[in-house]
Residue frames as qw, qx, qy, qz and C-alpha x, y, z in Angstrom:
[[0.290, -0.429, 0.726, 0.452, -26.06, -35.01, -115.59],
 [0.397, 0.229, 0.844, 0.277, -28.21, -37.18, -117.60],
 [0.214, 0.824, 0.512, -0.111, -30.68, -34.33, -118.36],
 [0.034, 0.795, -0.165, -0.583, -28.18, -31.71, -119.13],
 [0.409, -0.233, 0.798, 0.377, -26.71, -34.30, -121.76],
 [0.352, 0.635, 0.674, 0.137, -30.25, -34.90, -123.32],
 [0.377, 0.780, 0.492, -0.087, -30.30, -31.26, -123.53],
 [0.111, -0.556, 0.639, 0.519, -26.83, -30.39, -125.22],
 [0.464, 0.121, 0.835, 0.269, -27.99, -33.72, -127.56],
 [0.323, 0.635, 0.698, 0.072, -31.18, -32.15, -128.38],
 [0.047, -0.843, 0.043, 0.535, -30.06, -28.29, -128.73],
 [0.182, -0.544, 0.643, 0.508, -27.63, -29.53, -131.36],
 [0.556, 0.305, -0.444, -0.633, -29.90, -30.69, -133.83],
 [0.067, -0.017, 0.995, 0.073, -30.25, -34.72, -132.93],
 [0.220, -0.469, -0.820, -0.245, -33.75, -34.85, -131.93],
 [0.180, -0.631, -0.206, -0.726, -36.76, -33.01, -131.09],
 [0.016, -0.461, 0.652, -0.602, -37.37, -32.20, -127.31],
 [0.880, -0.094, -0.330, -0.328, -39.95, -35.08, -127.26],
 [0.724, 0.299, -0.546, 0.296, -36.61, -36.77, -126.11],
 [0.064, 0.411, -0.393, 0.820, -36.29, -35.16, -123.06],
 [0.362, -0.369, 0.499, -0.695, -39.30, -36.59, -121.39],
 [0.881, -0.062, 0.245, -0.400, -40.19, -39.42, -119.55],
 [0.912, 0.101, 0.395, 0.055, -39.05, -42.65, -121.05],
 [0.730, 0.681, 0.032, 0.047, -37.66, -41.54, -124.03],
 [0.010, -0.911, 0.405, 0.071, -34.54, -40.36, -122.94],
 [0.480, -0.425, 0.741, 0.197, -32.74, -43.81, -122.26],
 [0.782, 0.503, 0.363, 0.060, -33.55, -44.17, -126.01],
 [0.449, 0.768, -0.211, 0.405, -30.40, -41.89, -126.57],
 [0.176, -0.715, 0.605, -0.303, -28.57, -41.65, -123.22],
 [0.964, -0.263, -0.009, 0.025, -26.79, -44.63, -122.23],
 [0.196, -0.745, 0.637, 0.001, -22.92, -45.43, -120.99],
 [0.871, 0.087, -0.477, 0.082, -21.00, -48.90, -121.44],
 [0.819, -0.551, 0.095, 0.128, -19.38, -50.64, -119.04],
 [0.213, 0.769, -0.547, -0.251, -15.38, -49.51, -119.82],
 [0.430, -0.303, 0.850, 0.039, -14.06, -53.68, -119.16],
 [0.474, 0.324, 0.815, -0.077, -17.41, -55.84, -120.58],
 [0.009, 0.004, 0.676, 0.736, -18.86, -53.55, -122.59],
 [0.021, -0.460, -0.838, 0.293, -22.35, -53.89, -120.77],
 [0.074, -0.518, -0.325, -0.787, -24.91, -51.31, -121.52],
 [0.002, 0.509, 0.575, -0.641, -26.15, -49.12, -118.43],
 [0.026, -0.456, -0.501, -0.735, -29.63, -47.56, -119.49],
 [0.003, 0.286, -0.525, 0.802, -31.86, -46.22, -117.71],
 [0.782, -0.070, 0.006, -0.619, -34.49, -48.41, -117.86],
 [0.834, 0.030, -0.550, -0.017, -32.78, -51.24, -116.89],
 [0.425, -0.793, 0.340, -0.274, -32.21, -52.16, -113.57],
 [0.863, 0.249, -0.273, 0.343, -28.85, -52.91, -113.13],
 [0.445, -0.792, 0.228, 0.349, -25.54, -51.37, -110.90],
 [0.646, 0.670, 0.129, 0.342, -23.24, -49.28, -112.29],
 [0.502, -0.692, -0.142, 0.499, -20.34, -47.40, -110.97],
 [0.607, 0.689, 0.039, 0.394, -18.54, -44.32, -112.29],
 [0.489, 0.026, -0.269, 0.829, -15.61, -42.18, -111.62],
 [0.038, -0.708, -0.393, 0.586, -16.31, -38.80, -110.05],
 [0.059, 0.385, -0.102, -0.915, -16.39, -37.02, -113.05],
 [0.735, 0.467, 0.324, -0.369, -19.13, -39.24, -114.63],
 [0.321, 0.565, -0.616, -0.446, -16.48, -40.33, -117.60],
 [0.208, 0.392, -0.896, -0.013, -15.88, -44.15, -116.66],
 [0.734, -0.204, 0.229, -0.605, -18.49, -46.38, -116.06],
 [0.207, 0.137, -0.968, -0.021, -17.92, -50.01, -115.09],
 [0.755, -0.334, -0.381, -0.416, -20.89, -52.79, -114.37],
 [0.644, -0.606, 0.170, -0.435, -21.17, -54.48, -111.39],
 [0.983, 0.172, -0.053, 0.021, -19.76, -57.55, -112.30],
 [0.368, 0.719, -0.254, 0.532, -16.38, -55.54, -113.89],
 [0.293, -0.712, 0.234, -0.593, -16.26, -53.63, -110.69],
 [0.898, -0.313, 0.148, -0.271, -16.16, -57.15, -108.24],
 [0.897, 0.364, 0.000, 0.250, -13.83, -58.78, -110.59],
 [0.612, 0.573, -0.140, 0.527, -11.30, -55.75, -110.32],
 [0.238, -0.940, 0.055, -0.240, -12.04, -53.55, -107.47],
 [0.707, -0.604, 0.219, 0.296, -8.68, -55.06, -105.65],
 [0.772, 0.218, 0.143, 0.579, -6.36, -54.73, -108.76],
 [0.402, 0.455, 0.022, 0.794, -6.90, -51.17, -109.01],
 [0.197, 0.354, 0.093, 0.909, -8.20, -50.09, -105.98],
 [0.242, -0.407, -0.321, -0.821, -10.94, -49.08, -106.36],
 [0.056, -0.028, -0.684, 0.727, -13.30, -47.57, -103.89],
 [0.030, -0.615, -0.524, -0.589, -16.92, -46.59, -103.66],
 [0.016, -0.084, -0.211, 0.974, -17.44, -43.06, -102.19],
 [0.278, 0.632, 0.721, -0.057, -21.89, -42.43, -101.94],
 [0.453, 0.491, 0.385, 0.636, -22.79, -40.29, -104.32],
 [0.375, -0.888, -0.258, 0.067, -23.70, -37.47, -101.69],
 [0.701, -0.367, 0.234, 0.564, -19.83, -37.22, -101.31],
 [0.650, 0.141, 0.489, 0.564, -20.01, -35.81, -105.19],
 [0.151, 0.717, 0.527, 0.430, -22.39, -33.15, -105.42]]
């Protein structure tokens, strides 16, 4: 997911394919939390959850706070692929 992104970003004229390895990527890929606002990067270690189609990401926090208003479940990611 994160790699196909980098390279749809970089195919399309952002940056060069430098971007693509190692470190560099979570210098352009990154998601917010949908509630807080939280940056998820990938060079930060943090928990993040998302829907199953990889649109919605909520932080950990978020995700405690609500999981009983709406729901929510967490399914391992095996379950997705």
């Amino acid at each position: 997911m994160i790699k196909a992104d980098g390279e749809s970003w970089v195919n399309s004229g952002h940056a060069g394919k430098e971007f693509l390895k190692g470190e560099k990527i979570q210098h352009f890929w990154h998601e917010h939390c949908e509630l807080c606002w939280e940056k998820a990067v990938t060079d930060k270690n943090s928990t993040f959850y998302c829907t199953e189609n990889f649109k919605r990401w909520i932080c950990e926090e978020c995700f405690e706070d609500f999981k009983s208003k709406f729901h929510w479940a967490i399914k391992p990611m095996e379950d997705l692929l």
